[in-house]
C-alpha positions as CSV (number, residue, x, y, z in Angstrom):
1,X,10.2,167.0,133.6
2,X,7.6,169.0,131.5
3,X,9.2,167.5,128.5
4,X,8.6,164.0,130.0
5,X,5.1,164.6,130.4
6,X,4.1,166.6,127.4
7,X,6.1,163.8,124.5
8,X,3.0,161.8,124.5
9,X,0.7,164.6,123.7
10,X,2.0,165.4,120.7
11,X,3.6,164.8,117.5
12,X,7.4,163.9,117.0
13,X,7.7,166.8,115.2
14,X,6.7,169.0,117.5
15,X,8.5,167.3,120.6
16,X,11.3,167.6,118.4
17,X,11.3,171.3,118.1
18,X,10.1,171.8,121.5
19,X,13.5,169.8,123.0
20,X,15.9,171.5,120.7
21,X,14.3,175.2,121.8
22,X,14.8,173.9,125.4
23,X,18.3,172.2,125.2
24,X,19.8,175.5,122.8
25,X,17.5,178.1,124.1
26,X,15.9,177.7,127.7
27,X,18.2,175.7,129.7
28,X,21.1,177.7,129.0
29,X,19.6,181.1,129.7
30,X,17.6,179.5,133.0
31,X,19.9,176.6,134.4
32,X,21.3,178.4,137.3
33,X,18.5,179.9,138.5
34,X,16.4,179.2,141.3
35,X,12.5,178.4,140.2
36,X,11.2,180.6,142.8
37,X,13.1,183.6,141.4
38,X,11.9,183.4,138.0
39,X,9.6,186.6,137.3
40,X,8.4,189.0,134.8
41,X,11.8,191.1,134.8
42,X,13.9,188.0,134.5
43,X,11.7,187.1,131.4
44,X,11.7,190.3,129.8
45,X,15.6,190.2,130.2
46,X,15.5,187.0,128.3
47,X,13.3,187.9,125.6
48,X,15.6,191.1,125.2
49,X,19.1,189.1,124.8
50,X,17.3,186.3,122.1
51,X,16.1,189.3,120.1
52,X,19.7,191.1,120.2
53,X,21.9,188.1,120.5
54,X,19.9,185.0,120.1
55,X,21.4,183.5,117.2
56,X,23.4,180.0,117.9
57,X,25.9,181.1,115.2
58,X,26.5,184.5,116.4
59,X,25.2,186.8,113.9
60,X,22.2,188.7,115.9
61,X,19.1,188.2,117.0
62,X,16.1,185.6,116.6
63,X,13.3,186.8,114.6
64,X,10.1,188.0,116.3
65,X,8.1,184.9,114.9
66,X,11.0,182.3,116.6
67,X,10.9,184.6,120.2
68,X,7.1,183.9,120.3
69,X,7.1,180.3,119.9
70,X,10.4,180.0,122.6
71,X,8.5,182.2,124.4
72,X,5.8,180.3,124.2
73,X,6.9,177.2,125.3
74,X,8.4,178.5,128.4
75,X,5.3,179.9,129.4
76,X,4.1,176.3,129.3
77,X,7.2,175.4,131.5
78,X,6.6,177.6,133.9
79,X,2.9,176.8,134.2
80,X,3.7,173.3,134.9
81,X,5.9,174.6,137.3
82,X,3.1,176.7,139.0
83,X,0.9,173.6,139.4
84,X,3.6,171.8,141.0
85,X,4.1,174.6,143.2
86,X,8.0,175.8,142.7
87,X,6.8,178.5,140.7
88,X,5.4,181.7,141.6
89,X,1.8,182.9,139.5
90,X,2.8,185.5,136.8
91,X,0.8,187.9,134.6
92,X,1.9,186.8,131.0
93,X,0.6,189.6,129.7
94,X,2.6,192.0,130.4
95,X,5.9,190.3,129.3
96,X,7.6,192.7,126.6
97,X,7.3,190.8,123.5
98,X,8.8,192.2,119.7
99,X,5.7,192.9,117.5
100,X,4.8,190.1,114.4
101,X,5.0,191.0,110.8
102,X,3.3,188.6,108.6
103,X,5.7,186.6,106.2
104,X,6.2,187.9,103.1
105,X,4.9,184.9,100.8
106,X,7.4,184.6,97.9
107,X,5.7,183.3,94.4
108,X,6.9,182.6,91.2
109,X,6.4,185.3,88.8
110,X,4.7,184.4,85.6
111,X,8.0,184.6,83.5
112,X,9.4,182.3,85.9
113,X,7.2,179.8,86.0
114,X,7.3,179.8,82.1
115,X,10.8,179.0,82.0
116,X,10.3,176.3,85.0
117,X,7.7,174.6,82.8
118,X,10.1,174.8,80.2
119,X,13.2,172.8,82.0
120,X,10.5,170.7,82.7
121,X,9.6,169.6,79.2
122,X,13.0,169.8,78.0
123,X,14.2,167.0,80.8
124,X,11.2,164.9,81.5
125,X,12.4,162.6,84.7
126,X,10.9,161.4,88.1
127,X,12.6,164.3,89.7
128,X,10.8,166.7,87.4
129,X,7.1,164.9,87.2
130,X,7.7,165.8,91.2
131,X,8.0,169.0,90.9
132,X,5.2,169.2,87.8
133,X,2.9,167.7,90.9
134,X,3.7,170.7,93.3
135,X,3.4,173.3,90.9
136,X,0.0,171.8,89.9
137,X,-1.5,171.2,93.1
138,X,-0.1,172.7,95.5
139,X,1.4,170.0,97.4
140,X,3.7,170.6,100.1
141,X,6.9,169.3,100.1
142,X,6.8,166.5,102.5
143,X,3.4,165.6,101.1
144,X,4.7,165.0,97.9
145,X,7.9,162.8,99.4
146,X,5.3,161.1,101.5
147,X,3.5,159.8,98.1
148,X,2.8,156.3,97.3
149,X,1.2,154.8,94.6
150,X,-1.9,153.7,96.3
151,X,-2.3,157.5,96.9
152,X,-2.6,158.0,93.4
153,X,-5.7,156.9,91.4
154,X,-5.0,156.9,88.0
155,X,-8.7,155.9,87.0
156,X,-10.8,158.6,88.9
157,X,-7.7,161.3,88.0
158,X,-7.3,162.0,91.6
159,X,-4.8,162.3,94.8
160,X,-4.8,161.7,98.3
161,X,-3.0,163.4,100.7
162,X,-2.7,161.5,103.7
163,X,0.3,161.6,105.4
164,X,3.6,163.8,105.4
165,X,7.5,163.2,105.2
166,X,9.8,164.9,107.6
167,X,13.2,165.1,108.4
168,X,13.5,166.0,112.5
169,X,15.8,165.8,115.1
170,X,16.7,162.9,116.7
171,X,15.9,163.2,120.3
172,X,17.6,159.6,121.4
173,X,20.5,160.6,123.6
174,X,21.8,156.6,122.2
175,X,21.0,157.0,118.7
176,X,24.5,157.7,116.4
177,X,22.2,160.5,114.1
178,X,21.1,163.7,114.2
179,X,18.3,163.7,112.4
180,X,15.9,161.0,111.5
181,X,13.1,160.7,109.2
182,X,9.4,160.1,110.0
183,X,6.3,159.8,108.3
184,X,3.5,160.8,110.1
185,X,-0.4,162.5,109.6
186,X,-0.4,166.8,107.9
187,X,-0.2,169.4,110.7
188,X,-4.1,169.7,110.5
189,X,-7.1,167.7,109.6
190,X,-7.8,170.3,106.5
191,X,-4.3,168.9,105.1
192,X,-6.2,165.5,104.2
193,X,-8.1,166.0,101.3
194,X,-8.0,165.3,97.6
195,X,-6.6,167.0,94.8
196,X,-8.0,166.2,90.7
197,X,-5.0,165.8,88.8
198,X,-4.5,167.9,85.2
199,X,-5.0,165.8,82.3
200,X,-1.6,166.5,81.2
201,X,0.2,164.9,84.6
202,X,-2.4,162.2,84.6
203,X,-1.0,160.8,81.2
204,X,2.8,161.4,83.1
205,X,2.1,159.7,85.9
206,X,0.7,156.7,84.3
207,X,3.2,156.5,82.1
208,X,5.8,156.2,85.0
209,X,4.1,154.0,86.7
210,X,3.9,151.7,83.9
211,X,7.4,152.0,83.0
212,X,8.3,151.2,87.0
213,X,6.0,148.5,87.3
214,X,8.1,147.1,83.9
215,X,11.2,147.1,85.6
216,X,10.1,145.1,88.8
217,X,8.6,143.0,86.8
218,X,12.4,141.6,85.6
């Protein structure tokens, strides 16, 4: 029911992560328990077994980061269930949660990048001018799948990021996929902006563009 009422409210991606935590996660741990004898005990229990045994392939636990957001969520859950009255009031804080260590970002070294730069100019392709763009700019992933051409303006050397590429679940109980793809607005409004493009990929990217335009031109 919270599901129901919260898919409106926010992005597919996010109702798409919040049904898959609920289906693999919540349901099966809660499903056979009475609302009204949910408390914090119950809760630290489950937080226990998802850190020890959470994994849906059987190798462990969840990570701290994953138990937060689950956790999270239920809270949420349970909230709504407050308001509707099945639920009894809880003190949140004092659920038993494991501590967060900030993620280790992992960057290219500067030999490595050398020798990336140098595939790169030994096999000049789309696929390559792609990954020129990201090392470059710093463009996400999905941002750079979600390019068009109108999002690049060859004349003022610059980029807009506008939108992002994703691939999600498929939450349609009818639909014969898994997964779908959507394109929809970055996580935040700082995610729009503009990015000047090197001199170097400016020259590449018209040069693609001309060559595309060629072809559809036959």
């Amino acid at each position: 029911e919270w599901l129901e009422t919260v898919r409106i409210k926010v992005k597919q991606s996010t109702y798409a992560k919040y049904f898959d935590n609920v289906k693999k996660h919540i349901l099966p741990s809660f499903q056979d328990v009475r609302t009204n004898h949910i408390n914090i005990p119950l809760l630290n229990q489950f937080v226990k077994e998802e850190y020890e045994h959470g994994r849906l392939d059987g190798r462990g636990g969840l990570s701290s980061k994953t138990i937060h957001d689950i956790v999270s969520l239920l809270i949420q859950i349970l909230q709504y269930g407050e308001a509707k009255g099945v639920v009894h009031s809880m003190n949140y804080h004092t659920l038993s949660l494991p501590k967060l260590s900030p993620k280790e970002l992992k960057l290219l070294t500067v030999q490595e990048q050398s020798q990336l730069e140098h595939y790169i100019e030994l096999c000049p392709n789309l696929e390559q001018l792609g990954v020129s763009l990201v090392l470059y700019t710093g463009l996400r992933i999905g941002e750079l799948c979600a390019l068009t051409w109108k999002d690049i303006d060859t004349e003022q050397g610059i980029l807009k990021v506008t939108k992002t590429l994703q691939r999600i679940k498929d939450v349609d109980e009818n639909s014969p996929f898994k997964t779908k793809i959507i394109i929809d607005t970055p996580k935040s409004k700082n995610s729009v902006r503009e990015i000047p493009i090197p001199s170097f990929l400016l020259e590449s990217l018209k040069k693609e563009k001309n060559a595309i335009q060629l072809m559809l031109s036959f």
